[in-house]
N, C-alpha and C positions, 0 to 999 in steps of 0.2 A: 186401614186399607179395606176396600169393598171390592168384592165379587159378583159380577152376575152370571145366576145360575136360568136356564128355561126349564120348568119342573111341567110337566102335562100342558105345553106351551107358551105358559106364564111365567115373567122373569119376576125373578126371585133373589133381590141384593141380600147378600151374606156382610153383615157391617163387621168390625173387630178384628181383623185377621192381622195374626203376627207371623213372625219371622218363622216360628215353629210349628203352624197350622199345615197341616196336610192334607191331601185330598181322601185320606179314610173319614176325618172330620167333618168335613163339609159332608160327605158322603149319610154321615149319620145323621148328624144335621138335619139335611135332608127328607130322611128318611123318617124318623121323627114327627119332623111337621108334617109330612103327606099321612103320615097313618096307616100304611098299606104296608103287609110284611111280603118279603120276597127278596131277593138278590140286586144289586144297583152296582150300575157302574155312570161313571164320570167321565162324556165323551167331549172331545175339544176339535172345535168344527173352524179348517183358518177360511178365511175369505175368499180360494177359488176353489172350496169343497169338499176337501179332502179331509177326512176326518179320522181323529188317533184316539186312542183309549186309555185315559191315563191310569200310570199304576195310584196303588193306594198311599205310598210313599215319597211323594212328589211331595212338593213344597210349594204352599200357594203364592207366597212370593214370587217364584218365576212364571206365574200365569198372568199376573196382573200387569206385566211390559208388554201385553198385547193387548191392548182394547179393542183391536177389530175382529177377533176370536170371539164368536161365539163356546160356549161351556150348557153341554144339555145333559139332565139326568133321566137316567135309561135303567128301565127294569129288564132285569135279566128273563125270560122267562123259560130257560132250561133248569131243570131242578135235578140232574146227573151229580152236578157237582155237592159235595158234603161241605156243610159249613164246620170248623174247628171245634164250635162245641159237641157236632153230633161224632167227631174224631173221637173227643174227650169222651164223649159217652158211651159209645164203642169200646173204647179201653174199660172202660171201670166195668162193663158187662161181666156176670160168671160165666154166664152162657151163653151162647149161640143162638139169636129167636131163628123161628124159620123165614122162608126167601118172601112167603106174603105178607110175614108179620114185619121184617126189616121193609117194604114197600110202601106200608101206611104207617110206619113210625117215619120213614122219609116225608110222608106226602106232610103228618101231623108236627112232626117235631120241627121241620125245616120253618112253616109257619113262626112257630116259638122261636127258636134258633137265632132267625135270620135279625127278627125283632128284641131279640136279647141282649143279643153278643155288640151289638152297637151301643146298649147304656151301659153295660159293663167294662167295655175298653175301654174308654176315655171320656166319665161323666165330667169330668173338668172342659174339658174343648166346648162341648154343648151347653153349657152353664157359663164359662166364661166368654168364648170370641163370639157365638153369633147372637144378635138380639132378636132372630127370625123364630128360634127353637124356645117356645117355654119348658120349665124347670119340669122334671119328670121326678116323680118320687121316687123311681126306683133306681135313682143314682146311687142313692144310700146302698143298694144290695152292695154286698159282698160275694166274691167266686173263691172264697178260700176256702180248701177244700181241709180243716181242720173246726170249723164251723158249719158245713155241711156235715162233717160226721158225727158232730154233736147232735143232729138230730135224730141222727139212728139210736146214739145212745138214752137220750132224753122220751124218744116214742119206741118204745119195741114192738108194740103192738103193731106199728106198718109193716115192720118184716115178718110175725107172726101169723096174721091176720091174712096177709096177700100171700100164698106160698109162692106164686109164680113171680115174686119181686116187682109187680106192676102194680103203677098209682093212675086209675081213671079220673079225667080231668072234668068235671062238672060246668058247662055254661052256669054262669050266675045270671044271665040276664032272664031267665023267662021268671024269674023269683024276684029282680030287680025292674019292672017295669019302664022306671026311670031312664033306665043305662039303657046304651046302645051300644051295639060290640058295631066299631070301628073297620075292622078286618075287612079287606074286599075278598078274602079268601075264601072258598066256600069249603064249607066242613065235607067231611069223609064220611057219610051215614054208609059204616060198613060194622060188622060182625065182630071184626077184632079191629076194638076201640082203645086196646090195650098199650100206655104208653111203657117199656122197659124206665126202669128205676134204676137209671144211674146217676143223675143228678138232679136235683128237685125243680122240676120245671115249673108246677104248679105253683112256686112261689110270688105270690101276687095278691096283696091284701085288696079284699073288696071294697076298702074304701078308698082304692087307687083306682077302681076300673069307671072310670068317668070318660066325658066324652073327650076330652084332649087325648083320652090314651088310648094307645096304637098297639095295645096288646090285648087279646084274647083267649079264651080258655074254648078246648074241641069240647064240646057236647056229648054224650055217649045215652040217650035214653034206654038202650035194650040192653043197660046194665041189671047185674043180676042181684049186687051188695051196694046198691043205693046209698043206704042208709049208714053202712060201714063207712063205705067212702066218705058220704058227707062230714061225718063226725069226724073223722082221719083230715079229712081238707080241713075244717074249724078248727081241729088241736095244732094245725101246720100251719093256718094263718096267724093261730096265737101265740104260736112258738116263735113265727118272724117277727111279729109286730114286737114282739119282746125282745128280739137278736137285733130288729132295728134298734131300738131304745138303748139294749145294750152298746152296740157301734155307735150310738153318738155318746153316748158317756163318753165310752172307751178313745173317739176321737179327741171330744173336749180334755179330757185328762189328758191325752196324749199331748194337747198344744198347750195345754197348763204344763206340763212335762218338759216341753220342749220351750216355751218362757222360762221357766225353772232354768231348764238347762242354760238357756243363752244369758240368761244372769250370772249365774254362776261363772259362767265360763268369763262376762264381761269383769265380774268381780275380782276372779283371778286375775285377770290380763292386768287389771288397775293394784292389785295388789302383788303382782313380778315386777306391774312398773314402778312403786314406790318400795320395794326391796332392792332393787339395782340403783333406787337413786338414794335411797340411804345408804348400802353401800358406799357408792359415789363421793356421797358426803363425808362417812366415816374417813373411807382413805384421805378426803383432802382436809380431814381435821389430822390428819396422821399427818400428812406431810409439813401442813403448816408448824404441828407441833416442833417435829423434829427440826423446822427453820427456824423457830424460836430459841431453842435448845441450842443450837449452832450459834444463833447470834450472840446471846446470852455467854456463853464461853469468849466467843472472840471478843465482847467488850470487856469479860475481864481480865483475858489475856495481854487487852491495850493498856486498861489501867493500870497493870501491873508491870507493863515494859518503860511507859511515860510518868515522868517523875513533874515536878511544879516549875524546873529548872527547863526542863525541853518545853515544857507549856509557854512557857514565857518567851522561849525564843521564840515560839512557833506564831506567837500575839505579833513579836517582834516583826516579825519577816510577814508575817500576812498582814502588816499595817505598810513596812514598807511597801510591798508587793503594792496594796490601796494604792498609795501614794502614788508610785510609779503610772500604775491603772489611767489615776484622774487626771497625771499630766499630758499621759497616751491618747488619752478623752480630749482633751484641750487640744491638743494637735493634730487629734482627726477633725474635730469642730471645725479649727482654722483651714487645716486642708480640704476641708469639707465646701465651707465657704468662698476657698479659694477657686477652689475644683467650679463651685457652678458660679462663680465671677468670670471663669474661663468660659465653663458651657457658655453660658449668657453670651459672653464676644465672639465665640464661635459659629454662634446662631446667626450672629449680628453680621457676620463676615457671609457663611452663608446666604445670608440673606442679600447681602449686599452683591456679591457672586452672580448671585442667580437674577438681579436686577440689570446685571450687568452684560449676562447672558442674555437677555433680552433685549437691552439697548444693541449689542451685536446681531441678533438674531434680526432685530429692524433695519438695524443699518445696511445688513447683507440683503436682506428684503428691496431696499433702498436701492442697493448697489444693485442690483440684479435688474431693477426697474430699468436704473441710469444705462446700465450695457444695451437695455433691451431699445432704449430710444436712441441709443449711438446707433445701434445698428439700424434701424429706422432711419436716422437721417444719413449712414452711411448708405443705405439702400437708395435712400430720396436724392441724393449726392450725386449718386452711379447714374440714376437712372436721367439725372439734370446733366451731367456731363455728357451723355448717350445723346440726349436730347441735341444740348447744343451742337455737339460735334455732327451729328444731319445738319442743324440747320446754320453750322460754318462750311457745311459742303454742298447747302440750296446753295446758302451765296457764294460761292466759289462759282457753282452754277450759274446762277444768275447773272454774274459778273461778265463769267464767259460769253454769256449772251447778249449784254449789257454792250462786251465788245463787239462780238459779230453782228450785231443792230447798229452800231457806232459806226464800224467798219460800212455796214452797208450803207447808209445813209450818205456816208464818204462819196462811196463808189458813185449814188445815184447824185447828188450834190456833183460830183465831179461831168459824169454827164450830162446833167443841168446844163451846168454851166458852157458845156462842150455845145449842147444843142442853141443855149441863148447865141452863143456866139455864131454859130450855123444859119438862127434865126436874121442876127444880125446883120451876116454876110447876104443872105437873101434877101433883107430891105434894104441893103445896100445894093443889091442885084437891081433890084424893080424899081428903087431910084430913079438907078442910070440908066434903065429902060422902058426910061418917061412915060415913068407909072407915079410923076409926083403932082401930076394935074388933074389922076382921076381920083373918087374920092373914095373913100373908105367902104364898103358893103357890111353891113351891121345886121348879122340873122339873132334872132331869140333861140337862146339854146331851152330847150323842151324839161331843162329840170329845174332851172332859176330863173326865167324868163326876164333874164338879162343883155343888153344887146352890148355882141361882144364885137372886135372885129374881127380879121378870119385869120390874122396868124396867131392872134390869142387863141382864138378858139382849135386852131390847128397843136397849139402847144398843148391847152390843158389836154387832149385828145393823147399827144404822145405822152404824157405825163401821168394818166390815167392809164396806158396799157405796161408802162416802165414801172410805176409803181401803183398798184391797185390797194392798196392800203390805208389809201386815202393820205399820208403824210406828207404834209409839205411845207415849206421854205420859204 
């Protein structure tokens, strides 16, 4: 997991972070790489501005489900508040300094303090999760305060020497050209340079004070015991650089100790587990024994109850028994054989069934066809009887009319004949009123241009308005 940090406006990814990284780590982290001592805090900016302070006990796991959170690191610049080591130094004080002398061990120590107490709390978080911070030597110090006592005992001469219990802190660098004190902090050139001795602040071998390191020692030139001091700081370097040396022994032994140990401890485990399984084993060579032991009696409790007489019958009966067996054999065989002579026919029947089912199934198929074309031609039947029956009632019709044209033709035929005779009696009229010497008057009729004479032509005329039909006789 990665974090981005904005450190003096430049972001700054924190690569390694686990489940148990917290924001006091980051924080040192940090603090570390920048180089600058003083107070820091870790401010968390969400994307419409509004900005929270996180504590130091946060967990960076839950800052990484926001990616649009900015995270910027913010120096404190009120120095009111006391950092925990200047508490602890406070406590171990005998005495009381005065109100100007506590105001430049604040301005001086806080420096120290602030830069301290970050490689001391958790040199693991800094060395293990970020790859941003390099390795600091002074992971290795120790704050245990049985080891610090030892150097009171091992130098008596600091408590002699200084009766006011203070250790003046010497810049190395005007003596080291090379080095450059890091610090953006500016030193206290004041009068009373005087740090109280209650825990060894000064501990810091000068072949750590290089430029990666973020630590600094105050200056004090209008000291008075220079040269005391100096020598007091060289026996105090060479006293740590030996307690270092010592702590990594005393480490290394300790995880050679603790190998030791977890051997041991896997040795035992492997040697409980092969005492419960010998155990194990012992009881179930016990048990078996005593089944042996048990068998062992009852076979000679048998041999001793069966004689060669009951043996013999017993041959007897268990050949009969055989015999009975193989002829039981023989006539499951035969029934065996019989049985699937059966299956066999009853498949055959099955089969035969189910062919038979489907000659049905066709035939119903069939029949269903035949109903459907009975009705069909029962429909075609209906609708030929519908048929004729209209057209035995046209001609009934037609018949009707057949007659009433019969009839009329009757009637006009009857007047014909009424009028021919009419006609007659009138050339019989014009006869006898000698009209038979004149002669005939013959007009052209205008449709056939035929010359008719005039009681023909008088006739077609009444014959033409009697029946206009044109029908005639």
């Amino acid at each position: 997991m990665d974090l981005r940090v904005y450190v003096d406006g430049v972001a700054r990814i924190i690569c390694d972070l686990t489940r148990t990284t917290t924001v006091h780590d980051i924080i040192i982290a940090l603090a570390q790489y920048k180089g600058k001592a003083g107070r820091y805090s870790l401010i968390q900016r969400a994307p419409d501005g509004t900005q929270r302070t996180l504590s130091p006990n946060e967990l960076t796991c839950e800052l990484i489900h926001h990616p649009d959170w900015a995270y910027i690191l913010r120096q404190n610049p009120s120095n009111k508040n006391q950092s925990n080591g200047e508490k602890r130094s406070k406590s171990l004080d005998e005495r009381k300094p005065s109100i100007q002398q506590e105001q430049q061990q604040q301005q001086q120590q806080q420096t120290f303090f602030d830069m301290l107490s970050p490689v001391t709390s958790s040199p693991s978080s800094s060395s293990n999760y970020f790859r941003t911070v390099q390795n600091n030597a002074f992971a290795t110090l120790s704050s245990n305060n049985k080891k610090r006592s030892n150097i009171h005992q091992l130098f008596p001469s600091i408590n002699t020497n200084n009766s006011n219990n203070n250790i003046n802190l010497i810049d190395l660098s005007p003596s080291l050209p090379t080095r450059q004190r890091l610090s953006r902090t500016p030193i206290q050139e004041n009068r009373h340079q005087s740090i109280q001795y209650s825990r060894p602040k000064s501990a810091i071998p000068p072949s750590t004070l290089s430029e990666n390191s973020a630590f600094h020692i105050v200056h004090n030139p209008n000291s008075n015991h220079t040269g005391i001091q100096h020598q007091q700081q060289q026996q105090y370097i060479a006293l740590l650089q030996i307690l270092k040396a010592q702590e990594i022994e005393v480490e290394q032994q300790q995880q050679e100790l603790n190998e030791k140990q977890k051997e041991i401890e896997y040795r035992e485990a492997i040697l409980r587990q092969a005492q419960i399984y010998h155990e194990s084993i012992q009881h179930e060579l016990q048990i078996l024994e005593e089944h042996d032991r048990r068998l062992f009696s009852e076979c000679q409790i048998i041999a001793q109850d069966y004689s060669s007489d009951k043996l013999e019958f017993e041959l007897e009966y268990h050949e009969k028994l055989h015999s009975n067996y193989e002829h039981l054999q023989q006539q499951l065989t035969r029934c065996s054989t019989t049985l699937e002579q059966k299956r066999q026919i009853q498949d055959q029947l099955q089969f035969n069934i189910s062919q038979i089912h489907e000659e049905i199934q066709q035939m119903e198929t069939v029949i269903t066809n035949d109903k459907k074309e009975i009705l069909q031609y029962q429909y075609d039947l209906e609708r030929s009887n519908s048929s004729f029956k209209q057209q035995e009632d046209l001609l009934y019709i037609l018949n009707q009319r057949n007659d009433d044209i019969e009839r009329i033709i009757q009637q006009d035929q009857k007047q014909i004949i009424e009028f021919e005779d009419v006609l007659i009696e009138f050339d019989d009229l014009l006869s006898k009123n000698n009209f038979a010497n004149t002669s005939y008057h013959f007009h052209e009729t205008s449709s056939t241009g035929i010359l008719m004479p005039v009681h023909l032509q008088l006739m077609n005329s009444t014959l033409l308005k009697i029946c206009p039909s044109g029908i005639w006789v």
